[in-house]
PQR file with spaces between the fields and no chain letter, atoms N, CA, C, O and H, PARSE charges and radii, in Angstrom:
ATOM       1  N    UNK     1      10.550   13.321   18.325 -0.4000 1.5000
ATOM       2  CA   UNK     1       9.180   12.985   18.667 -0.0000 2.0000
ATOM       3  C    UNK     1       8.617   12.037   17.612  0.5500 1.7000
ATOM       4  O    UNK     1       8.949   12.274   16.451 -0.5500 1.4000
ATOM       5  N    UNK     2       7.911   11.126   17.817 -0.4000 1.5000
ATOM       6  CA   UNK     2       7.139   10.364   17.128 -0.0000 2.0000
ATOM       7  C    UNK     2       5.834   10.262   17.046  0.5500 1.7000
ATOM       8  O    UNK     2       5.303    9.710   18.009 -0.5500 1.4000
ATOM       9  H    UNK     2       7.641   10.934   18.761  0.4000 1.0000
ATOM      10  N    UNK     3       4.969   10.716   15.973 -0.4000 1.5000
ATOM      11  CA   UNK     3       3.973   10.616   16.269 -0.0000 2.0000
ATOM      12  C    UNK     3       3.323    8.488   16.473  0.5500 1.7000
ATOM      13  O    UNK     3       3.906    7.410   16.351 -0.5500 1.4000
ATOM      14  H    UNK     3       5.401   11.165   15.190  0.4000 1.0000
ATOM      15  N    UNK     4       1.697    8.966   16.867 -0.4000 1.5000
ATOM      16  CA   UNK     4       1.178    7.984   17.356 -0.0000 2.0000
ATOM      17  C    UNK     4       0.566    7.008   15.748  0.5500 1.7000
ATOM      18  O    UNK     4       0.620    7.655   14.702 -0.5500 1.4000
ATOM      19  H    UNK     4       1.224    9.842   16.967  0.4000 1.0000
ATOM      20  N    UNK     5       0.170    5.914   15.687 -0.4000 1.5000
ATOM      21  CA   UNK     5      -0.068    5.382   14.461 -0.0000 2.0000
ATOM      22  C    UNK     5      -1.202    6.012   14.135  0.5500 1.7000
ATOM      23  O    UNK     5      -1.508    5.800   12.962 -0.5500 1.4000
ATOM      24  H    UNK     5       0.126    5.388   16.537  0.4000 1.0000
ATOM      25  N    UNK     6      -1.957    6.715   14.723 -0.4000 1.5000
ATOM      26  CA   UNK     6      -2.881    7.031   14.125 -0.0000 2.0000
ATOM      27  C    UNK     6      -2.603    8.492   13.729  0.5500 1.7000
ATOM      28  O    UNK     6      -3.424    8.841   12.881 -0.5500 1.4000
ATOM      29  H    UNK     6      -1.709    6.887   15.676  0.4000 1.0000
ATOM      30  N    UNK     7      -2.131    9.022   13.900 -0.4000 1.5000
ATOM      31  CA   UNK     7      -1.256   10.656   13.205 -0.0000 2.0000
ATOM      32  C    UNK     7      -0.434   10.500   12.135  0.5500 1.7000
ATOM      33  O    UNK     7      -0.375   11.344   11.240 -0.5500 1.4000
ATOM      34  H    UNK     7      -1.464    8.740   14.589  0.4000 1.0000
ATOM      35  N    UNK     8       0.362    9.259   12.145 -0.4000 1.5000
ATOM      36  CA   UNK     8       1.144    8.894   11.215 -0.0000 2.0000
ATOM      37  C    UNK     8       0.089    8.957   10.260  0.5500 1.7000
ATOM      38  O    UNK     8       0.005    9.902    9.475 -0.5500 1.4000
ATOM      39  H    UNK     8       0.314    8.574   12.872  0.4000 1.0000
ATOM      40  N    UNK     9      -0.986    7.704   10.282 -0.4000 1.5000
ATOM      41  CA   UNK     9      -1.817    7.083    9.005 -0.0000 2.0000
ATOM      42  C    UNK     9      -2.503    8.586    8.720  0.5500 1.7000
ATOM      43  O    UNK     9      -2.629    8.762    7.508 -0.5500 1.4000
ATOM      44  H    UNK     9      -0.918    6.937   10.920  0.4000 1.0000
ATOM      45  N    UNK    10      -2.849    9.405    9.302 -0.4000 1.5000
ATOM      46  CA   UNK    10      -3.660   10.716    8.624 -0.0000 2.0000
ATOM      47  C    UNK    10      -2.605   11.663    8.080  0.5500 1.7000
ATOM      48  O    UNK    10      -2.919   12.581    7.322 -0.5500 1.4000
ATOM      49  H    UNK    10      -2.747    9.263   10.286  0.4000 1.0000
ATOM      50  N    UNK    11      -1.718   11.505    8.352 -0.4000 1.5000
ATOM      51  CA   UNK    11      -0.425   12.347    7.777 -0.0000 2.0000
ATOM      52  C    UNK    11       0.259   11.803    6.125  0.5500 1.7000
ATOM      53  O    UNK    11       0.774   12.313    5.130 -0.5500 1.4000
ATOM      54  H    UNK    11      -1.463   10.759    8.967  0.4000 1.0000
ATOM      55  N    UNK    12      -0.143   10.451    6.638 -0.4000 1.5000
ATOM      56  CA   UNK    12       0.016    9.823    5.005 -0.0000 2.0000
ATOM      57  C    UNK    12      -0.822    9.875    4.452  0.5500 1.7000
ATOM      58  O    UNK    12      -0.456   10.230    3.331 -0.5500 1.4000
ATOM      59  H    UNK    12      -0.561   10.037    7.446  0.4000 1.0000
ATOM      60  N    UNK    13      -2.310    9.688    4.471 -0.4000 1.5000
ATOM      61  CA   UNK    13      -3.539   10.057    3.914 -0.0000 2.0000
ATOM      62  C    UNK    13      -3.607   11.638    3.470  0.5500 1.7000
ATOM      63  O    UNK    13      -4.418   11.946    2.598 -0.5500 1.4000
ATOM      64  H    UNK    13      -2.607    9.399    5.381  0.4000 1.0000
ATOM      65  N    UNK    14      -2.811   12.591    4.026 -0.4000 1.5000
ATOM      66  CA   UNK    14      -3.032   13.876    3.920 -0.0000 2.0000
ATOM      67  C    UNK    14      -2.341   14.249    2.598  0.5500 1.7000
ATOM      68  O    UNK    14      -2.893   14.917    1.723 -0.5500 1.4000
ATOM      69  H    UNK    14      -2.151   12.341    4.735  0.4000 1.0000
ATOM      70  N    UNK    15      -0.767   13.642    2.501 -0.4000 1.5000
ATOM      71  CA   UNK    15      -0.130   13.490    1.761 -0.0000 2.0000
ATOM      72  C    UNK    15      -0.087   12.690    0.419  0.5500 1.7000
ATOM      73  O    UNK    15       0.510   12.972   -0.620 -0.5500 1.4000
ATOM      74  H    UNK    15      -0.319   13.100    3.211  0.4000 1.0000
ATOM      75  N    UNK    16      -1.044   11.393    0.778 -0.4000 1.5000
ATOM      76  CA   UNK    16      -1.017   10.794   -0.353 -0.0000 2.0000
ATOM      77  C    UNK    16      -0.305    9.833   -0.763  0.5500 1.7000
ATOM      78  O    UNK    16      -0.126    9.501   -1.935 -0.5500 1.4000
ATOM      79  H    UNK    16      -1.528   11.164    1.622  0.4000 1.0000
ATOM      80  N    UNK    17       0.004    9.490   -0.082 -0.4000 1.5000
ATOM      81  CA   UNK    17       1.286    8.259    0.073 -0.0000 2.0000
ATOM      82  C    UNK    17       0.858    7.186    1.607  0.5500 1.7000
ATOM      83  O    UNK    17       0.191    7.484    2.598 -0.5500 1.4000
ATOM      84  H    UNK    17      -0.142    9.759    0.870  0.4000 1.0000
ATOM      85  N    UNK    18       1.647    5.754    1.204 -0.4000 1.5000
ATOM      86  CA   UNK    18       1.264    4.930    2.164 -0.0000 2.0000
ATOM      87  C    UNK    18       2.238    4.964    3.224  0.5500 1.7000
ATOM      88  O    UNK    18       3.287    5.603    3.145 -0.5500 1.4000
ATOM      89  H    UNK    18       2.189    5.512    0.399  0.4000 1.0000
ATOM      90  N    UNK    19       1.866    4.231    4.277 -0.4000 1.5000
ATOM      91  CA   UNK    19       2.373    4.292    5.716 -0.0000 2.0000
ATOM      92  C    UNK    19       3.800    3.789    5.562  0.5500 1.7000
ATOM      93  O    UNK    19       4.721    4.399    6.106 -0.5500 1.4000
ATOM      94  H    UNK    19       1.014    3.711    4.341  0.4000 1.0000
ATOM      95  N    UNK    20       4.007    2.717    4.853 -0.4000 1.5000
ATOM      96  CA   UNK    20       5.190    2.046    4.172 -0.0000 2.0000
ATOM      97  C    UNK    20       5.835    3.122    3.708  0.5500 1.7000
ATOM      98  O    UNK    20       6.861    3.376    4.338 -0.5500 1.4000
ATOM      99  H    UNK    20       3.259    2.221    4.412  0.4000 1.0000
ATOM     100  N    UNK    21       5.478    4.138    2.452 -0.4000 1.5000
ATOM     101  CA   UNK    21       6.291    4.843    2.527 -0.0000 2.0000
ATOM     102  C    UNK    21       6.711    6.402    2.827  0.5500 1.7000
ATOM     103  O    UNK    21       7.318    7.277    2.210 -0.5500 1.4000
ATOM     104  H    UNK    21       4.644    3.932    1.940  0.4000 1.0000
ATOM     105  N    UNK    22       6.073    6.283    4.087 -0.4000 1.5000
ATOM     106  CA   UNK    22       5.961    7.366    4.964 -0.0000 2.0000
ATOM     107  C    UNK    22       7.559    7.014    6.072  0.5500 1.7000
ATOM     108  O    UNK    22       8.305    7.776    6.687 -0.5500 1.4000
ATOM     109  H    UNK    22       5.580    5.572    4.588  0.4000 1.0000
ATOM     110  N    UNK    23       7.546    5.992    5.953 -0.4000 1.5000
ATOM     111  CA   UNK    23       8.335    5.374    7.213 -0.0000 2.0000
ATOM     112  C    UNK    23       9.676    4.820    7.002  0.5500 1.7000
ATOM     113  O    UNK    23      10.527    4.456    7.814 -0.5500 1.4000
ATOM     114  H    UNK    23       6.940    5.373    5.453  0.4000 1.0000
ATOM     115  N    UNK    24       9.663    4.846    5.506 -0.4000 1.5000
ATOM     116  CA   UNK    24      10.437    5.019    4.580 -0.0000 2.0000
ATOM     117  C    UNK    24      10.652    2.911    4.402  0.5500 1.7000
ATOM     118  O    UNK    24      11.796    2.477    4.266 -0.5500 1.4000
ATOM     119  H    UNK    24       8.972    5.141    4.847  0.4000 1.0000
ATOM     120  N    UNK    25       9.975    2.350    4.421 -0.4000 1.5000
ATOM     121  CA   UNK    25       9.873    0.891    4.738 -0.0000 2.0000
ATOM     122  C    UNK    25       9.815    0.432    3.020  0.5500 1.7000
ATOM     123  O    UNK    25       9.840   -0.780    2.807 -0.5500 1.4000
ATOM     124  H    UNK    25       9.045    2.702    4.531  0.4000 1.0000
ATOM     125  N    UNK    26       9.742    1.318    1.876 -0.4000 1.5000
ATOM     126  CA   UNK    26       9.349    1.218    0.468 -0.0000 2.0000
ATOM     127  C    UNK    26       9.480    2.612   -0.207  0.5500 1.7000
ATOM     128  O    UNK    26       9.138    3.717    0.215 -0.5500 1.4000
ATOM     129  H    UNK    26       9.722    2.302    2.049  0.4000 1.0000
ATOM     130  N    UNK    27      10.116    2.225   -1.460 -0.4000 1.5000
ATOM     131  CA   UNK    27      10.278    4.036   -2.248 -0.0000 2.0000
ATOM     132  C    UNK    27       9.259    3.382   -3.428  0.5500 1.7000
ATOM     133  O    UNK    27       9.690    3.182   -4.564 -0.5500 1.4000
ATOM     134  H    UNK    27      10.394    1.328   -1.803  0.4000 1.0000
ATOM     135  N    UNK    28       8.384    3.186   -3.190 -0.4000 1.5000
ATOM     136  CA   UNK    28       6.831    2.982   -4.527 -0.0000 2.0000
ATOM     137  C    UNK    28       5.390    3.770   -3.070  0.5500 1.7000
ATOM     138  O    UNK    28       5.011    3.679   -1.902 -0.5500 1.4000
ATOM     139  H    UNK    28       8.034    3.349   -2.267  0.4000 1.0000
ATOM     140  N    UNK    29       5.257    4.189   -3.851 -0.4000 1.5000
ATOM     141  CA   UNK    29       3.886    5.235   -3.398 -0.0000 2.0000
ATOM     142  C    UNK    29       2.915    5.413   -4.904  0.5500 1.7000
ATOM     143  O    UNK    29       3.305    5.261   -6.062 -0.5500 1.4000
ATOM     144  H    UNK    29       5.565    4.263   -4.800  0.4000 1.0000
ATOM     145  N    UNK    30       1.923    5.682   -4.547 -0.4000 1.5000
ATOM     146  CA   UNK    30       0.612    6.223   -5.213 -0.0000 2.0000
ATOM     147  C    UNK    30       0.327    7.066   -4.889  0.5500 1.7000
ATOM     148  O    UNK    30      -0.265    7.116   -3.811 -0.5500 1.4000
ATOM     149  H    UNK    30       1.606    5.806   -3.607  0.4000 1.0000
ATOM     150  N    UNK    31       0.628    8.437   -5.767 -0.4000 1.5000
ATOM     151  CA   UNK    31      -0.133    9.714   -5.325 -0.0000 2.0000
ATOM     152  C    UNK    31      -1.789    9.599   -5.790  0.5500 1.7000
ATOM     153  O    UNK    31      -2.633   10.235   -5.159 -0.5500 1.4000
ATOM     154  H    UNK    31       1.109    8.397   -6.642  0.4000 1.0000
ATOM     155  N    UNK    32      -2.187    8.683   -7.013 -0.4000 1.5000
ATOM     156  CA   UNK    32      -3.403    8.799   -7.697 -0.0000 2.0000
ATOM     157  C    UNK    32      -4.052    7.789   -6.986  0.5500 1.7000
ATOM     158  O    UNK    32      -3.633    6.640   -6.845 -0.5500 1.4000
ATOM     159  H    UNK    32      -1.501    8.167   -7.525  0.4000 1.0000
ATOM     160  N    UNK    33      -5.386    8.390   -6.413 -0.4000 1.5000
ATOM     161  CA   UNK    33      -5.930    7.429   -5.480 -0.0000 2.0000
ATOM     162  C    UNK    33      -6.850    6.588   -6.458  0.5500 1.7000
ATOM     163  O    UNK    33      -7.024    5.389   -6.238 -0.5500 1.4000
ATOM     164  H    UNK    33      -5.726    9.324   -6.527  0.4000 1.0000
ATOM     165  N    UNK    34      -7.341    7.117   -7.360 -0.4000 1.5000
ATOM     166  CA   UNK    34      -8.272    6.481   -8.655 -0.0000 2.0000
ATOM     167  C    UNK    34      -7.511    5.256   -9.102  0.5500 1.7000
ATOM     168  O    UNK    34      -8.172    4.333   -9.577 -0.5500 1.4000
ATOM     169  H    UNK    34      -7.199    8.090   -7.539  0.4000 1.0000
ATOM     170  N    UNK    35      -5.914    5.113   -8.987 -0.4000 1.5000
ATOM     171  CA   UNK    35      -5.288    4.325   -9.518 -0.0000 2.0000
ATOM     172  C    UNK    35      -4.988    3.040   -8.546  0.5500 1.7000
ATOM     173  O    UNK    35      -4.899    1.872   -8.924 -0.5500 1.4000
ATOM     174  H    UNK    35      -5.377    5.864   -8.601  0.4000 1.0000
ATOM     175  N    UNK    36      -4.859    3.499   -7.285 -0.4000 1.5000
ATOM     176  CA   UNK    36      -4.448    2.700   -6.112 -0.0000 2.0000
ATOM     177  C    UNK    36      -6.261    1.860   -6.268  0.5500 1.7000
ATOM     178  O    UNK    36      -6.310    0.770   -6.839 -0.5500 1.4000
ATOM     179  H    UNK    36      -4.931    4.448   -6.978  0.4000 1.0000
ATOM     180  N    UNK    37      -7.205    2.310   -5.878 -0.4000 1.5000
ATOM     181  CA   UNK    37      -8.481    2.137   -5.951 -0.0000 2.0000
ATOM     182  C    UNK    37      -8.682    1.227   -7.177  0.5500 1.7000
ATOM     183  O    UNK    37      -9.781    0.684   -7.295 -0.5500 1.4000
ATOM     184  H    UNK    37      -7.166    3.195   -5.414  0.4000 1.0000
ATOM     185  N    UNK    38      -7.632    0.985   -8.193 -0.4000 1.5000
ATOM     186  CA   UNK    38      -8.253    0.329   -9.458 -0.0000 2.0000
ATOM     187  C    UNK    38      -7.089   -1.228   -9.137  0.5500 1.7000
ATOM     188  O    UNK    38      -7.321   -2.310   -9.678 -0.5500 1.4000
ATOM     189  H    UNK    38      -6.740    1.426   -8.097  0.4000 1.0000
ATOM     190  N    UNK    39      -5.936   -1.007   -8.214 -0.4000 1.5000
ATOM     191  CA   UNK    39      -5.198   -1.945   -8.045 -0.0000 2.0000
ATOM     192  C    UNK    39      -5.971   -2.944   -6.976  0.5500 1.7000
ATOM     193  O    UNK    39      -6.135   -4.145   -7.194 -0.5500 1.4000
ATOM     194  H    UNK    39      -5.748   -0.129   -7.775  0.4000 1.0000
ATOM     195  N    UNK    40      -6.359   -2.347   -5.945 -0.4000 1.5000
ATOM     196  CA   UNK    40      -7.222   -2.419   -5.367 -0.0000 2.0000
ATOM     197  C    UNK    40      -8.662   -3.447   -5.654  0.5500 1.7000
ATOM     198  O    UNK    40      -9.138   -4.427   -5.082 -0.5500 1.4000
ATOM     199  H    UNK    40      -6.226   -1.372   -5.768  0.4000 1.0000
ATOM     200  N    UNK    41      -8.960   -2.789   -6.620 -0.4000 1.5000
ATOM     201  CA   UNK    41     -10.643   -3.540   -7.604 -0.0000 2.0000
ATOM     202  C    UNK    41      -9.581   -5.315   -8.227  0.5500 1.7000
ATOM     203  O    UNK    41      -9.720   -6.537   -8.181 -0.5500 1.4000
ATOM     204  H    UNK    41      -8.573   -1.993   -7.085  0.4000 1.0000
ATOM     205  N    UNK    42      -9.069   -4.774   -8.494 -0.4000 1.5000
ATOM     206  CA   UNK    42      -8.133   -6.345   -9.420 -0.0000 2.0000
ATOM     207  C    UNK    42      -7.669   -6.857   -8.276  0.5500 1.7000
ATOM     208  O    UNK    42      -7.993   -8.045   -8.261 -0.5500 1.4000
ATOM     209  H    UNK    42      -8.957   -3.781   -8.531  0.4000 1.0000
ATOM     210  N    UNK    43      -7.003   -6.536   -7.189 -0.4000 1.5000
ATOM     211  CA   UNK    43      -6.474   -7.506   -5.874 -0.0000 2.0000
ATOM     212  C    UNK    43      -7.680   -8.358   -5.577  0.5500 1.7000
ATOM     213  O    UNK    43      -7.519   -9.563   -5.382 -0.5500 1.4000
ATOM     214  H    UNK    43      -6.740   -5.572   -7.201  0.4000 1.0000
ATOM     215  N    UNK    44      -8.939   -7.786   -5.527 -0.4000 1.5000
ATOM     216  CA   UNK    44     -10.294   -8.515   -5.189 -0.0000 2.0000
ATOM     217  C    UNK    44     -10.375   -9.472   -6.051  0.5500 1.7000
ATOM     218  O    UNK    44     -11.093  -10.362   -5.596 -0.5500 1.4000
ATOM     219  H    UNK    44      -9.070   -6.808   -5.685  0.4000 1.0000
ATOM     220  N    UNK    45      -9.926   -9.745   -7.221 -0.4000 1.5000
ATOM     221  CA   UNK    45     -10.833  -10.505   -8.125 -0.0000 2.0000
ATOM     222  C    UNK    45     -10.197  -11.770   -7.990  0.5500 1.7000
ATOM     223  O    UNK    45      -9.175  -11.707   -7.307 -0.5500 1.4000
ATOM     224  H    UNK    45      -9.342   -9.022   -7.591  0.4000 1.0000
ATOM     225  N    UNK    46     -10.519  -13.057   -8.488 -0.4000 1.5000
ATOM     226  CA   UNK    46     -10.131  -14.260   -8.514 -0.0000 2.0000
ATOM     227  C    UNK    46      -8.998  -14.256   -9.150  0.5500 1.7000
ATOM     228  O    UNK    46      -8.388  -13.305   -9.638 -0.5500 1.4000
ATOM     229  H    UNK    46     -11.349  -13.108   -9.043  0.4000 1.0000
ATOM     230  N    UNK    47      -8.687  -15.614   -9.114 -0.4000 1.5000
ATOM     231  CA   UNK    47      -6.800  -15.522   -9.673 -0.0000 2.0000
ATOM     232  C    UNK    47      -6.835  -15.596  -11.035  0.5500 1.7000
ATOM     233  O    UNK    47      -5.969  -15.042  -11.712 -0.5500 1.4000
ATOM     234  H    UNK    47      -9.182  -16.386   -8.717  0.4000 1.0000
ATOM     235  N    UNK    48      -7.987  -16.388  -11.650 -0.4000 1.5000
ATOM     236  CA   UNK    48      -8.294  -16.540  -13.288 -0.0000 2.0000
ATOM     237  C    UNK    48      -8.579  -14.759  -13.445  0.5500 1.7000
ATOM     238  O    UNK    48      -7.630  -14.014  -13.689 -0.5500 1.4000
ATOM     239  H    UNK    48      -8.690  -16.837  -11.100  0.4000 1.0000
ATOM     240  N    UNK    49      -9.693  -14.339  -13.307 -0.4000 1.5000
ATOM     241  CA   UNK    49      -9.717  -12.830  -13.426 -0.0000 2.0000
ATOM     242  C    UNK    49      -8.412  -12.121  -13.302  0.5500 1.7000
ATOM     243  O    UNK    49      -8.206  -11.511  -14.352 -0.5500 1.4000
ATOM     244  H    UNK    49     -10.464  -14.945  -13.109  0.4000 1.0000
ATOM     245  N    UNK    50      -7.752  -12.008  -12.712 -0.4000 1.5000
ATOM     246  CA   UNK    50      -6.562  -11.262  -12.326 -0.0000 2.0000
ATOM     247  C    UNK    50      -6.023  -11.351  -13.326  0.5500 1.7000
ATOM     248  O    UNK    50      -6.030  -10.377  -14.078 -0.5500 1.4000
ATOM     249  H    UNK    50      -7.920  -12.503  -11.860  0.4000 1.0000
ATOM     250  N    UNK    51      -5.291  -12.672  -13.739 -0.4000 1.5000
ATOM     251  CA   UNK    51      -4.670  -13.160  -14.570 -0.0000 2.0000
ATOM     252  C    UNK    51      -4.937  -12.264  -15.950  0.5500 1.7000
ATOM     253  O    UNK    51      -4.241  -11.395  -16.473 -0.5500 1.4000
ATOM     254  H    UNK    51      -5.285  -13.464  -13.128  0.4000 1.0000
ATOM     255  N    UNK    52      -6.153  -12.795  -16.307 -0.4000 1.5000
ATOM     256  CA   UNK    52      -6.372  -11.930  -17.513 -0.0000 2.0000
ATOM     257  C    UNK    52      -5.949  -10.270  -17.570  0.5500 1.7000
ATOM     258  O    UNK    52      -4.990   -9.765  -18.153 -0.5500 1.4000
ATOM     259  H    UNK    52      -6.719  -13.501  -15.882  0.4000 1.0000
ATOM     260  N    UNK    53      -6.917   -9.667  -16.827 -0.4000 1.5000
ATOM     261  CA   UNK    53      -6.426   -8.564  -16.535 -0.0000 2.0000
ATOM     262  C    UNK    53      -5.177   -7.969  -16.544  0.5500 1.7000
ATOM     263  O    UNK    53      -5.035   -6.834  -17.000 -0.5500 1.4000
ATOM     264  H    UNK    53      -7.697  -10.077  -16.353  0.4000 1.0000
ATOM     265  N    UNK    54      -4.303   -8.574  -16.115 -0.4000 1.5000
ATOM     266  CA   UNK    54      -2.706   -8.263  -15.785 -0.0000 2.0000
ATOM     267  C    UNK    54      -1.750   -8.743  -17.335  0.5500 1.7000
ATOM     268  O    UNK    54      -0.636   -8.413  -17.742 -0.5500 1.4000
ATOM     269  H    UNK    54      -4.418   -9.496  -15.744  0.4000 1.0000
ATOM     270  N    UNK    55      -2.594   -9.465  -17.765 -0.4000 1.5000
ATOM     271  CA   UNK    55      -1.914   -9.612  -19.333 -0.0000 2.0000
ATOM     272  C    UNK    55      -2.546   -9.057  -20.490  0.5500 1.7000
ATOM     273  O    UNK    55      -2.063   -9.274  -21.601 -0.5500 1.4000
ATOM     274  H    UNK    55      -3.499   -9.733  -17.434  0.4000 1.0000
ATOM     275  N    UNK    56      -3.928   -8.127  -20.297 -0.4000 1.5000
ATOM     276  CA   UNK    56      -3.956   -7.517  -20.679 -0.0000 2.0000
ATOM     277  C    UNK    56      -3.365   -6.111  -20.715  0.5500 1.7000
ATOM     278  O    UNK    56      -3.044   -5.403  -21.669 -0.5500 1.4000
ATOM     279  H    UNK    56      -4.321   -7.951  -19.395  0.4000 1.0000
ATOM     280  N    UNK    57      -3.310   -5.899  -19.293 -0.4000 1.5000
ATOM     281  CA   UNK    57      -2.587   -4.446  -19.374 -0.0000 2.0000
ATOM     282  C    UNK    57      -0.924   -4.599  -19.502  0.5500 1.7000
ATOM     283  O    UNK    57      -0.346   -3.526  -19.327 -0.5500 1.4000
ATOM     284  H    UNK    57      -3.570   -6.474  -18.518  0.4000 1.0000
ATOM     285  N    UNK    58      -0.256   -5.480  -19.714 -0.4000 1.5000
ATOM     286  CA   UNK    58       1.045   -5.986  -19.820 -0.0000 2.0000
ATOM     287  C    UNK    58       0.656   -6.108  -21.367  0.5500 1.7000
ATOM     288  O    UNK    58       1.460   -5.383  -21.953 -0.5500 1.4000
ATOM     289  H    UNK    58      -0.726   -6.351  -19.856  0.4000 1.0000
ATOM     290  N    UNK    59       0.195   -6.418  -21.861 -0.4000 1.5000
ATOM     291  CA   UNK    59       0.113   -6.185  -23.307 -0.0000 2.0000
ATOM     292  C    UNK    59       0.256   -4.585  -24.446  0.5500 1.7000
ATOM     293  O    UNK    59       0.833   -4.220  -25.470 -0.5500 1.4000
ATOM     294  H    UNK    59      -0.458   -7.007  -21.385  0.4000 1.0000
ATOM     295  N    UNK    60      -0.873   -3.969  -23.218 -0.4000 1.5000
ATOM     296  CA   UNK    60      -0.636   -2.341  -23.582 -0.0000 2.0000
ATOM     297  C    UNK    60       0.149   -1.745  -23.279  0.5500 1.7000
ATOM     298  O    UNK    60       0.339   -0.652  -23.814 -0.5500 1.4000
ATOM     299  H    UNK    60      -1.341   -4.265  -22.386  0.4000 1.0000
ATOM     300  N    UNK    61       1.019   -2.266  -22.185 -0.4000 1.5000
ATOM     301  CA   UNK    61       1.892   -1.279  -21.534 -0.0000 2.0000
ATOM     302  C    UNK    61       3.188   -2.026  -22.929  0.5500 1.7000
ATOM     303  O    UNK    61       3.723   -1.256  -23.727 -0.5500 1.4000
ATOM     304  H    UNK    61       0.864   -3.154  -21.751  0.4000 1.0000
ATOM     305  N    UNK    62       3.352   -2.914  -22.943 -0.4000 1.5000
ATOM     306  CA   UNK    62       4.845   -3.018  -24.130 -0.0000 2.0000
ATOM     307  C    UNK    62       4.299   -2.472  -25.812  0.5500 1.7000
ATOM     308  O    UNK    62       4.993   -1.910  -26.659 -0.5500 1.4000
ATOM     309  H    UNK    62       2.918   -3.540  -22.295  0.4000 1.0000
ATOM     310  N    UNK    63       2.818   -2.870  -25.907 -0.4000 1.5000
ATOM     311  CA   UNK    63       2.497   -1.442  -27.443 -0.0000 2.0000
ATOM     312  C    UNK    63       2.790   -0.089  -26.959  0.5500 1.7000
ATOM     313  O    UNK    63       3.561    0.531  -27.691 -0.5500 1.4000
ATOM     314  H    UNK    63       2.254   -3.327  -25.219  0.4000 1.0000
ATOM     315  N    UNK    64       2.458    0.407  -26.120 -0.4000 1.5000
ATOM     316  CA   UNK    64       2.231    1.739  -25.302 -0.0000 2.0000
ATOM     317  C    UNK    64       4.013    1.841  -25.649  0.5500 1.7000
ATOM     318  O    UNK    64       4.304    2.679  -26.502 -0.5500 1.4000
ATOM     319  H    UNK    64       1.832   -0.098  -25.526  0.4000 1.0000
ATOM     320  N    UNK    65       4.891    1.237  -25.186 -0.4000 1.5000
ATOM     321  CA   UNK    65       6.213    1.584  -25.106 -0.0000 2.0000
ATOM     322  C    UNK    65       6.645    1.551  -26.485  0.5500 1.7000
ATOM     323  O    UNK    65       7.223    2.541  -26.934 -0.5500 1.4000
ATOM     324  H    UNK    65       4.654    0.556  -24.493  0.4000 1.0000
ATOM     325  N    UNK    66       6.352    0.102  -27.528 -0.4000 1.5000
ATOM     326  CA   UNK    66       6.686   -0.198  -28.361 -0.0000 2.0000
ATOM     327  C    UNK    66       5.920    1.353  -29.623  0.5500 1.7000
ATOM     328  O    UNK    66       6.273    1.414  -30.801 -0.5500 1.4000
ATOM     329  H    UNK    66       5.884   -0.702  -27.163  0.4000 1.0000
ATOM     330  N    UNK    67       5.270    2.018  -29.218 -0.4000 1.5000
ATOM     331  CA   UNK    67       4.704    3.463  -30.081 -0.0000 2.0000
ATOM     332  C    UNK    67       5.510    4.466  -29.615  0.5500 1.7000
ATOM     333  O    UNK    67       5.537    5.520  -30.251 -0.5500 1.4000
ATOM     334  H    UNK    67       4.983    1.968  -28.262  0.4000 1.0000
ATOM     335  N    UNK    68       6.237    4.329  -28.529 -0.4000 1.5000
ATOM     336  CA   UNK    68       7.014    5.319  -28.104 -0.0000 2.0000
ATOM     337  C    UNK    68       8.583    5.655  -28.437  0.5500 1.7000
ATOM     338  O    UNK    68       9.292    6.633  -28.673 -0.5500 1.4000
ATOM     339  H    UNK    68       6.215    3.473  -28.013  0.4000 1.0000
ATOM     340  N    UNK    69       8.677    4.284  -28.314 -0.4000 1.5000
ATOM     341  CA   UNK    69      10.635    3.742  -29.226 -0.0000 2.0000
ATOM     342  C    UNK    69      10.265    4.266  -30.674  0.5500 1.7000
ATOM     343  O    UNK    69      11.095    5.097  -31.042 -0.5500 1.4000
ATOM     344  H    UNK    69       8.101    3.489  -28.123  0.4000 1.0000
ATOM     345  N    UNK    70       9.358    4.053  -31.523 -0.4000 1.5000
ATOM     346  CA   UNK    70       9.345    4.297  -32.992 -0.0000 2.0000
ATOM     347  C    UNK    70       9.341    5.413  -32.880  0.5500 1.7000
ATOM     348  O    UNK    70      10.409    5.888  -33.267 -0.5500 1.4000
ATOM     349  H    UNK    70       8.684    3.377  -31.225  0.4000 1.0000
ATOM     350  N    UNK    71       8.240    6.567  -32.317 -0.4000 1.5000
ATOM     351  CA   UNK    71       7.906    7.997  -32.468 -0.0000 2.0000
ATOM     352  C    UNK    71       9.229    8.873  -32.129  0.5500 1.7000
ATOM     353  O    UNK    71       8.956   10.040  -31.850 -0.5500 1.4000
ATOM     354  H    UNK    71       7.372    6.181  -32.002  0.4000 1.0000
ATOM     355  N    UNK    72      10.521    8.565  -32.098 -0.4000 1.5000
ATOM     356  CA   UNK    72      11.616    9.144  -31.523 -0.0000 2.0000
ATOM     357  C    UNK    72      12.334    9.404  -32.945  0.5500 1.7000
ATOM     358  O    UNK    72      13.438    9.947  -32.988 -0.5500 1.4000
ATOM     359  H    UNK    72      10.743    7.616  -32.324  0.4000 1.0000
C-alpha cells in the first residue's frame, strides 16, 4: 500500500525528517527543526549575505574541530 502525498508529508512531519528522506531519495535528514529553520533563514538571504555567513560558520566549525584534535 502506498500512502497518498499528503499522508506521506504528515508522516514525515510526524517523524521529523523530510519527504526525500522518507522515500529514501537522500540519507541527510534534520531531526532539529530550530536548525533546519536557521538553514532555512540563510537560504533567504542574498548571495553576498550568505557568503559571509557560510565562512563564518566554516571558520568555527574547523576551530571547533581544530579544539577537539588537541583535547585528545
Amino acid at each position: 500500500m502506498k500512502p497518498s502525498i499528503e499522508v506521506a508529508t504528515k508522516i514525515a512531519s510526524v517523524l521529523g525528517v523530510s519527504l526525500d528522506y522518507l522515500t529514501g531519495n537522500t540519507d541527510n535528514y534534520l531531526k532539529d527543526k530550530s536548525m533546519l529553520d536557521r538553514i532555512n533563514n540563510i537560504l533567504s538571504l542574498n548571495e553576498k549575505d550568505k557568503e559571509h555567513i557560510l565562512l563564518t560558520i566554516d571558520a568555527l566549525i574547523r576551530d571547533a574541530k581544530t579544539r577537539k584534535a588537541y583535547s585528545h
